[in-house]
PQR file of N, CA, C, O and H, with PARSE charges and radii, in Angstrom:
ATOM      1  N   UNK A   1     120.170  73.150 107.112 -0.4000 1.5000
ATOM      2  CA  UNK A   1     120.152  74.122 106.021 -0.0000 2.0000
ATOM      3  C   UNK A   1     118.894  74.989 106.099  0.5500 1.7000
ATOM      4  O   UNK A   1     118.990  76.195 105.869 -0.5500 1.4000
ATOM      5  N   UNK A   2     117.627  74.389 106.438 -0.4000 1.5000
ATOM      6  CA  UNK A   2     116.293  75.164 106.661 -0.0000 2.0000
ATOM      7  C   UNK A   2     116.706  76.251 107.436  0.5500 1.7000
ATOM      8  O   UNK A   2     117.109  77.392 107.209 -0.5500 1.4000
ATOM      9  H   UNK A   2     117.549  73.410 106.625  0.4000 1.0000
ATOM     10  N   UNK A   3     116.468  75.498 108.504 -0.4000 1.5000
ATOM     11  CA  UNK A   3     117.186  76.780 110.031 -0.0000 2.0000
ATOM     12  C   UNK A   3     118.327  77.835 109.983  0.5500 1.7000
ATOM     13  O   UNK A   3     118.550  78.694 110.835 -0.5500 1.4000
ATOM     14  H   UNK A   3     116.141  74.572 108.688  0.4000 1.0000
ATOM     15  N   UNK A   4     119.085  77.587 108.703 -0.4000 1.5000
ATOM     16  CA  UNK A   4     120.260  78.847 108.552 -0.0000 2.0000
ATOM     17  C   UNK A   4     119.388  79.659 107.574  0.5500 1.7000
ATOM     18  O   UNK A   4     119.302  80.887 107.545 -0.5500 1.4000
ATOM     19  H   UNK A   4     118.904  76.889 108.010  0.4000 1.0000
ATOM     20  N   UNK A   5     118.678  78.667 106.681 -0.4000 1.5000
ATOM     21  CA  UNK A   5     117.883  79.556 105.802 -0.0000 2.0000
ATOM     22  C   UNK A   5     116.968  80.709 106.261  0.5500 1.7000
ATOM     23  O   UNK A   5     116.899  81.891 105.922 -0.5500 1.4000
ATOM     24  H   UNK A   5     118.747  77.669 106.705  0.4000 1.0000
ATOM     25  N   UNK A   6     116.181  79.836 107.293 -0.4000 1.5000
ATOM     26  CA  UNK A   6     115.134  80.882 108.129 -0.0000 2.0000
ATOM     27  C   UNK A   6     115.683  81.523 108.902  0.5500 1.7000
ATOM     28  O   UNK A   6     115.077  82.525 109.281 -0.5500 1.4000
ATOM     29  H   UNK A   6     116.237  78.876 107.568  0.4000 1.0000
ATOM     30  N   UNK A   7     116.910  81.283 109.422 -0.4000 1.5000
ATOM     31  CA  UNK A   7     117.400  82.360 110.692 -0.0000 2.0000
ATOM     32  C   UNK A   7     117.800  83.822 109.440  0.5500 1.7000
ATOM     33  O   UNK A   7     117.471  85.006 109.515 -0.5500 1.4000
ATOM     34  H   UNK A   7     117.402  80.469 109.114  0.4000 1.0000
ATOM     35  N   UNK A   8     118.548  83.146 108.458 -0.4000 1.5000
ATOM     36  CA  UNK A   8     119.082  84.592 107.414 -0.0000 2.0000
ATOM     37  C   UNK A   8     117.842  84.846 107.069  0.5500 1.7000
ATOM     38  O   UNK A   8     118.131  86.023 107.283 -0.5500 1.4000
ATOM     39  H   UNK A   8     118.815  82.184 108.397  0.4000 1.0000
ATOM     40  N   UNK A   9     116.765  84.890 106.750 -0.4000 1.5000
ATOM     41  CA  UNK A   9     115.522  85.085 106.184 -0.0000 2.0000
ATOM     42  C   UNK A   9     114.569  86.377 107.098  0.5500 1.7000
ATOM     43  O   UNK A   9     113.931  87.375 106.763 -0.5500 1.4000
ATOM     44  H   UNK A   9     116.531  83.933 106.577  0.4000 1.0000
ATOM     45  N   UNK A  10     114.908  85.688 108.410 -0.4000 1.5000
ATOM     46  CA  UNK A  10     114.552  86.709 109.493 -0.0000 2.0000
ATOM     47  C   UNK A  10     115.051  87.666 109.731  0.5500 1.7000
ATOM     48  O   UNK A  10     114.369  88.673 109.926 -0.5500 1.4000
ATOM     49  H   UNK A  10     115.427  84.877 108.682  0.4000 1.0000
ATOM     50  N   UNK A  11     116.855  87.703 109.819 -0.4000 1.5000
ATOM     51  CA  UNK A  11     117.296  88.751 109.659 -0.0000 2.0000
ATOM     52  C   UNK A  11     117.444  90.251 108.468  0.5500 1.7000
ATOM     53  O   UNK A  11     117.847  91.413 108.511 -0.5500 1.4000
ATOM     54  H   UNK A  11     117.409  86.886 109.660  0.4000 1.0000
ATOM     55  N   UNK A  12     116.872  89.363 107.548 -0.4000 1.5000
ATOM     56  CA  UNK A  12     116.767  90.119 105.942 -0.0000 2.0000
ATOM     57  C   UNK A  12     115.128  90.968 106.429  0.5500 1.7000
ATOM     58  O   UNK A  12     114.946  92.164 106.201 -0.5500 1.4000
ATOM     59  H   UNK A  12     116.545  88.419 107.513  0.4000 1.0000
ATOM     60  N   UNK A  13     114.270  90.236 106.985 -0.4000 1.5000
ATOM     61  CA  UNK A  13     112.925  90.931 106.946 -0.0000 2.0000
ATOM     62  C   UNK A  13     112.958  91.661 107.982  0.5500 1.7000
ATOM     63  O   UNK A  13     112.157  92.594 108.048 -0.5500 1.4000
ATOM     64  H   UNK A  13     114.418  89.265 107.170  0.4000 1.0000
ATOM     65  N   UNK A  14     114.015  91.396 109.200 -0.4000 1.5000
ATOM     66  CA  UNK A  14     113.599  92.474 109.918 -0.0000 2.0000
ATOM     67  C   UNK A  14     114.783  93.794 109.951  0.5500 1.7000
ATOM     68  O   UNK A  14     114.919  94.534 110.925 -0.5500 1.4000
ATOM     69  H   UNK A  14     114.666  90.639 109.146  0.4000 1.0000
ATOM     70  N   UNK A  15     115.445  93.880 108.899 -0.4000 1.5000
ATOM     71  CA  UNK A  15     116.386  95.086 108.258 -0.0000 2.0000
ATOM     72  C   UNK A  15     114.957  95.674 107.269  0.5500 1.7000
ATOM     73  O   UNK A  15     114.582  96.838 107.412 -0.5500 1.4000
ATOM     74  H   UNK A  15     115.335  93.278 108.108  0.4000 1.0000
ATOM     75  N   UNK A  16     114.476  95.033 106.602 -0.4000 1.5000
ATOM     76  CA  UNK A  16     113.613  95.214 105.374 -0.0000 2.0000
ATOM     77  C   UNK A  16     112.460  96.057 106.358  0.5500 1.7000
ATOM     78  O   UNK A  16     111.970  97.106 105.940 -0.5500 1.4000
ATOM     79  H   UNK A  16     114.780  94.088 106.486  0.4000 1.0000
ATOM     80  N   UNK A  17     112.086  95.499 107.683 -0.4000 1.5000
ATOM     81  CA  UNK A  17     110.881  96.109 108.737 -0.0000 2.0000
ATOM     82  C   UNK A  17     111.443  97.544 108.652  0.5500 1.7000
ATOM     83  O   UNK A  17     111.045  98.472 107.948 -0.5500 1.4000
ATOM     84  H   UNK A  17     112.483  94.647 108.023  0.4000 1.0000
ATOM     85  N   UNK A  18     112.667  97.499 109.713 -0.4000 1.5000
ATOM     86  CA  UNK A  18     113.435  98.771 110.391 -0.0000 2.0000
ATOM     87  C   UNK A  18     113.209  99.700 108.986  0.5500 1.7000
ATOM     88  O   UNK A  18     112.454 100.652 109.187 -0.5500 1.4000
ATOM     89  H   UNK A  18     112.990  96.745 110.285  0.4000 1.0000
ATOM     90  N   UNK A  19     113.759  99.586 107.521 -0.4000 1.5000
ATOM     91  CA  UNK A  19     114.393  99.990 106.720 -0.0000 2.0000
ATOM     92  C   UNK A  19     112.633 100.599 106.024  0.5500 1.7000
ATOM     93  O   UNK A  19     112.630 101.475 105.158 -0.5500 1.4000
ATOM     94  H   UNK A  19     114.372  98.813 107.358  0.4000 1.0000
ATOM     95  N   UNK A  20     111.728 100.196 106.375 -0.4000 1.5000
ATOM     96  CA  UNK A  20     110.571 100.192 105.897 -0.0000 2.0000
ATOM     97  C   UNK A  20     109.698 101.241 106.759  0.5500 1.7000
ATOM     98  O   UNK A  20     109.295 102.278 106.231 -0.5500 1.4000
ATOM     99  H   UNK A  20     111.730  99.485 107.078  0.4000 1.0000
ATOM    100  N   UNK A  21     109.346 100.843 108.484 -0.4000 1.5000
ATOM    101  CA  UNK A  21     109.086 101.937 109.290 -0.0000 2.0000
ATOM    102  C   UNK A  21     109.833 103.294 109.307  0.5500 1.7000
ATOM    103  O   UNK A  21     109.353 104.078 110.126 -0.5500 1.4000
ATOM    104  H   UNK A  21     109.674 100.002 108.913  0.4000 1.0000
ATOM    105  N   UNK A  22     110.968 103.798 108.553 -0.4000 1.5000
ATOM    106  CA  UNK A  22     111.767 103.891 108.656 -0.0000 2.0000
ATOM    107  C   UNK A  22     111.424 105.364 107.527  0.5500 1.7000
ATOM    108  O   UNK A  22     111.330 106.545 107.863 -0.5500 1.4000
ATOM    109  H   UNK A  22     111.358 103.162 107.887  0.4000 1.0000
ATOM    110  N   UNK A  23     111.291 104.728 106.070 -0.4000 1.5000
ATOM    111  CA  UNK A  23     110.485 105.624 105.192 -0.0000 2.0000
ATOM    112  C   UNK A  23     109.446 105.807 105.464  0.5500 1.7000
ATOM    113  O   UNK A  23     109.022 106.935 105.212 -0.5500 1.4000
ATOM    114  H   UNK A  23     111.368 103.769 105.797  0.4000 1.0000
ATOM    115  N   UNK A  24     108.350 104.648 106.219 -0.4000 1.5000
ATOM    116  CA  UNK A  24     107.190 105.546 106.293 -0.0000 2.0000
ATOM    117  C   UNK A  24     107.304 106.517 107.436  0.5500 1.7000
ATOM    118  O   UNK A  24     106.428 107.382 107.413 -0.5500 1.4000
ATOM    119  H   UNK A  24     108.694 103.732 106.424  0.4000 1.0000
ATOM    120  N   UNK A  25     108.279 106.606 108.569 -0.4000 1.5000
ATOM    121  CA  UNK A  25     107.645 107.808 109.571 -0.0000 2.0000
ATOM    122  C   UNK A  25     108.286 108.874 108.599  0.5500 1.7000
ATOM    123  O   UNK A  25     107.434 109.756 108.493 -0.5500 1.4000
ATOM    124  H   UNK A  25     108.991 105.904 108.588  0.4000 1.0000
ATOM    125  N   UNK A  26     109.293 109.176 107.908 -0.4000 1.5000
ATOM    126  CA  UNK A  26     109.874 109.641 106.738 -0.0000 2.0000
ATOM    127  C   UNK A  26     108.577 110.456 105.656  0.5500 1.7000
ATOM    128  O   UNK A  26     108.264 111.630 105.457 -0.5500 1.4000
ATOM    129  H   UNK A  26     109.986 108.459 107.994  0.4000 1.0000
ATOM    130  N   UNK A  27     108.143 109.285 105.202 -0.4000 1.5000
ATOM    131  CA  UNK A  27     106.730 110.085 104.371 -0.0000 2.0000
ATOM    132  C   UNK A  27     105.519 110.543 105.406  0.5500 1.7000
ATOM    133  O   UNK A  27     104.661 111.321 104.987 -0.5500 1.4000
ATOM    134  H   UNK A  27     108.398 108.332 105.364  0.4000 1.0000
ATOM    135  N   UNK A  28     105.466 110.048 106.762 -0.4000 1.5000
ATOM    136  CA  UNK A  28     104.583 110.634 107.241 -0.0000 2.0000
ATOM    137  C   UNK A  28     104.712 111.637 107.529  0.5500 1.7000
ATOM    138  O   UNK A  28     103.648 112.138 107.166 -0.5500 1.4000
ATOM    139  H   UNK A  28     106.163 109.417 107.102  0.4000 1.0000
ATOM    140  N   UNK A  29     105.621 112.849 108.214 -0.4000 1.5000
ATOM    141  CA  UNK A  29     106.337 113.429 108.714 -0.0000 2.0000
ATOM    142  C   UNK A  29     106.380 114.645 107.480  0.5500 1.7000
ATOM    143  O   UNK A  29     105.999 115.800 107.668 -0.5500 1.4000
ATOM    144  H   UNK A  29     106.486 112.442 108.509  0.4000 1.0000
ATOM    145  N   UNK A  30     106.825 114.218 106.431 -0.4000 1.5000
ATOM    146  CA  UNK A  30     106.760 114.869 105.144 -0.0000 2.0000
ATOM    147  C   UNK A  30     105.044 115.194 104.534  0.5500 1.7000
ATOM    148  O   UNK A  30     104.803 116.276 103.999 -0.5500 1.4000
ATOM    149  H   UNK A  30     107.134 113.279 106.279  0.4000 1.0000
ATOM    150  N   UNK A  31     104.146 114.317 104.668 -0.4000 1.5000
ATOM    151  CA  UNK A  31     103.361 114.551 104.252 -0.0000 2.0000
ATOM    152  C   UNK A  31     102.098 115.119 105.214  0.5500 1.7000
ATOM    153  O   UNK A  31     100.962 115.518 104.957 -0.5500 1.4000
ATOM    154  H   UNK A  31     104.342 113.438 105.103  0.4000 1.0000
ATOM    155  N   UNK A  32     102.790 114.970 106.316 -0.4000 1.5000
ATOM    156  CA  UNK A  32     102.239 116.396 107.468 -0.0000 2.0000
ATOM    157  C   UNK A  32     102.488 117.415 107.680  0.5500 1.7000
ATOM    158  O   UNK A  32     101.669 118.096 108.298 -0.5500 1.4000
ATOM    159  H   UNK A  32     103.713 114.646 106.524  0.4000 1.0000
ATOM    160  N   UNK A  33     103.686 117.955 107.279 -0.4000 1.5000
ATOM    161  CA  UNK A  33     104.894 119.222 106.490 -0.0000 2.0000
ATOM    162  C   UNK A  33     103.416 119.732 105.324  0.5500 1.7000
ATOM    163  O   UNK A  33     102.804 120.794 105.429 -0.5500 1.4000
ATOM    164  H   UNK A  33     104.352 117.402 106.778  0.4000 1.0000
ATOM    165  N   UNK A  34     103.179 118.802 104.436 -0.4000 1.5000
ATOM    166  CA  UNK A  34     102.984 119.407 103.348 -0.0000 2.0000
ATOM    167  C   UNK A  34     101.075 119.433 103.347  0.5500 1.7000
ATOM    168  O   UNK A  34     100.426 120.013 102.476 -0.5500 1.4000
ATOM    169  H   UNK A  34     103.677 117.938 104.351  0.4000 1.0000
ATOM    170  N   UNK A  35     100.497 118.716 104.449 -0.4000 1.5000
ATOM    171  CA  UNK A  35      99.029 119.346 104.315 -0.0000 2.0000
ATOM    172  C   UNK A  35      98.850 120.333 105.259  0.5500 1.7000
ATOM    173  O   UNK A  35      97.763 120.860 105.494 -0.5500 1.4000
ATOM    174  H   UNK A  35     101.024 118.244 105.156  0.4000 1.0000
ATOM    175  N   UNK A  36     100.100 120.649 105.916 -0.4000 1.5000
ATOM    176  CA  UNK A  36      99.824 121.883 107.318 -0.0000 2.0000
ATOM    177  C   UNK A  36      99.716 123.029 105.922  0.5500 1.7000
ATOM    178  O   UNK A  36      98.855 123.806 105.512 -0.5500 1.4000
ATOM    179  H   UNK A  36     100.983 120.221 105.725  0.4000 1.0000
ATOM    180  N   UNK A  37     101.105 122.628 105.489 -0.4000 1.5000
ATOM    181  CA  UNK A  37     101.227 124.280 104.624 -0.0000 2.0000
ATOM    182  C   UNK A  37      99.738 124.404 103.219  0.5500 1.7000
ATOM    183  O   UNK A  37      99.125 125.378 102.781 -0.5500 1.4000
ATOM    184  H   UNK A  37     101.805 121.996 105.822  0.4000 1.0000
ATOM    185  N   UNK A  38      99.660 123.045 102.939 -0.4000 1.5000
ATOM    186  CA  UNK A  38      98.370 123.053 102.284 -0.0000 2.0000
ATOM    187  C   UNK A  38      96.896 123.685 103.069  0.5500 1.7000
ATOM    188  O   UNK A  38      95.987 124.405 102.657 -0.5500 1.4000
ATOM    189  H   UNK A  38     100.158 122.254 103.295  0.4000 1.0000
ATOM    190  N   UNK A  39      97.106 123.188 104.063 -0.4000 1.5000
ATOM    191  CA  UNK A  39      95.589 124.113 105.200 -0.0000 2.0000
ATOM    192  C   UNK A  39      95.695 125.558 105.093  0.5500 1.7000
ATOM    193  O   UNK A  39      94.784 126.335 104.808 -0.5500 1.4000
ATOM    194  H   UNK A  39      97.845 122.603 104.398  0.4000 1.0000
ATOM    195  N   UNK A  40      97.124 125.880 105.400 -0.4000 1.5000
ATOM    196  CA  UNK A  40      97.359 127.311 105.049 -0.0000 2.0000
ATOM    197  C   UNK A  40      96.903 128.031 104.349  0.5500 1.7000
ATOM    198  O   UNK A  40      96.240 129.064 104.442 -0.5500 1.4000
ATOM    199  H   UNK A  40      97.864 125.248 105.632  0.4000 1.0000
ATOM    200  N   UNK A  41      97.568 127.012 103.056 -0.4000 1.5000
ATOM    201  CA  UNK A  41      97.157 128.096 102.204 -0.0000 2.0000
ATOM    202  C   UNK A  41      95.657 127.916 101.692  0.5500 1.7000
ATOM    203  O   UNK A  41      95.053 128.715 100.976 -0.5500 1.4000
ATOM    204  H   UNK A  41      98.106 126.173 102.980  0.4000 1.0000
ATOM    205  N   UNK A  42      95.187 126.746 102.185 -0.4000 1.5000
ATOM    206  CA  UNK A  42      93.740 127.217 101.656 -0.0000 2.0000
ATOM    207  C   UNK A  42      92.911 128.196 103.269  0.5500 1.7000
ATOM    208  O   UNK A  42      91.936 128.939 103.377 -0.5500 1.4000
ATOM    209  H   UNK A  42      95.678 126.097 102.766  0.4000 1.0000
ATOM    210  N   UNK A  43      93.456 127.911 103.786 -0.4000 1.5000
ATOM    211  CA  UNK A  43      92.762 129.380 105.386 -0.0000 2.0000
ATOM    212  C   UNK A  43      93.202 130.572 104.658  0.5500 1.7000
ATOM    213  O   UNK A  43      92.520 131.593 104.740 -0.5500 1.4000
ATOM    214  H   UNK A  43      94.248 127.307 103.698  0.4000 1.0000
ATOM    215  N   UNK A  44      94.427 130.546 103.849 -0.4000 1.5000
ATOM    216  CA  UNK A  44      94.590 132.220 103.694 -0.0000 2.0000
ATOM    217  C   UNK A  44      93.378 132.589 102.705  0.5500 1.7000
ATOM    218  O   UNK A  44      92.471 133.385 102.947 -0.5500 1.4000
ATOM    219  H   UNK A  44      94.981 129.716 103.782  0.4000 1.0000
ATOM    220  N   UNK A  45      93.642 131.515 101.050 -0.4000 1.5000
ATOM    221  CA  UNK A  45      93.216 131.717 100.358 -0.0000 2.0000
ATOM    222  C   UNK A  45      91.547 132.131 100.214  0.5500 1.7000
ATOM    223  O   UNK A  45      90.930 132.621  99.269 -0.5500 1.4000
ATOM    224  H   UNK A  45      94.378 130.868 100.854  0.4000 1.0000
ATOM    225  N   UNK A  46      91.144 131.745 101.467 -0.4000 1.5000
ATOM    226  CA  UNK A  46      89.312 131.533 102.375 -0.0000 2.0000
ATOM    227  C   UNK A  46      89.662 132.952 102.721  0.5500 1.7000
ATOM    228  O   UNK A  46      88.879 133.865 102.457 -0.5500 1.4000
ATOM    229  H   UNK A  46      91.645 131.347 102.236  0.4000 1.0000
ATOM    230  N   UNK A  47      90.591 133.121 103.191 -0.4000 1.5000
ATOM    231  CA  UNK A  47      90.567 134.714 103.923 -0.0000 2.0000
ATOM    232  C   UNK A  47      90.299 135.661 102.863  0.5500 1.7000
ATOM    233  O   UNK A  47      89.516 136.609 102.814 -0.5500 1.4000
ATOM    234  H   UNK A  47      91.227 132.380 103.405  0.4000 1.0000
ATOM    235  N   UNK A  48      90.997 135.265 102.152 -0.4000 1.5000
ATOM    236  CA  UNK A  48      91.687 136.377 100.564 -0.0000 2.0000
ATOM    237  C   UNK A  48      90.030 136.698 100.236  0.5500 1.7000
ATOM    238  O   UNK A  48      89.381 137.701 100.533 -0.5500 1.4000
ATOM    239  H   UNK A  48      91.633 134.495 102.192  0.4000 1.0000
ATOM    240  N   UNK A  49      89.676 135.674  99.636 -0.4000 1.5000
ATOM    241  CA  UNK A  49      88.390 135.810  99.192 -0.0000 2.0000
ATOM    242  C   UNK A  49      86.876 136.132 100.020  0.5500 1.7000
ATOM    243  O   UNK A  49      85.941 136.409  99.269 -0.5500 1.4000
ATOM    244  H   UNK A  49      90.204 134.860  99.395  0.4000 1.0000
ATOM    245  N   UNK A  50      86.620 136.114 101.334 -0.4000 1.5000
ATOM    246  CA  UNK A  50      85.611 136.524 102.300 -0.0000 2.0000
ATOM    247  C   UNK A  50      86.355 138.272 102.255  0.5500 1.7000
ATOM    248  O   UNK A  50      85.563 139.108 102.690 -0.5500 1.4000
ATOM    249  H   UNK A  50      87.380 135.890 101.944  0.4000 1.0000
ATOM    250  N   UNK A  51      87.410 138.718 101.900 -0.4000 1.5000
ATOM    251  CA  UNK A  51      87.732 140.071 102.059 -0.0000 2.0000
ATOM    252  C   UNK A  51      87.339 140.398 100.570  0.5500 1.7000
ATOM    253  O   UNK A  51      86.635 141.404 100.470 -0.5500 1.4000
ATOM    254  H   UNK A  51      88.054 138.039 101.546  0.4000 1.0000
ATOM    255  N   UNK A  52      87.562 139.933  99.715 -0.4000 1.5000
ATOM    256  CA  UNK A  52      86.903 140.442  98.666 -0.0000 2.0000
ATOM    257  C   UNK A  52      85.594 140.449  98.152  0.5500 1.7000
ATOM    258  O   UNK A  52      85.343 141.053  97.109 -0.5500 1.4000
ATOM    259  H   UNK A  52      88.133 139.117  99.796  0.4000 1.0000
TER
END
């Protein structure tokens, strides 16, 4: 009963791994999307203002 326990146990954590690396390259990916366009806009906003 242990050994069916731990074999299903393993298979649950490593769906839970996959399912987990999974959102984070997800939020990483997203949250490199969103400080590129954040650099942007603070390079423009640096620009905006050295012209004024």
């Amino acid at each position: 009963m242990l050994r069916i326990g731990g074999l299903m146990r393993l298979e649950v954590s490593d769906c839970e791994q996959r399912d987990c690396f999974h959102r984070l390259h997800i939020m990483c990916l997203l949250w490199l999307l969103v400080s590129d366009c954040e650099q942007r806009g603070c390079f423009h906003q640096l620009h905006i203002m050295s012209l004024l």
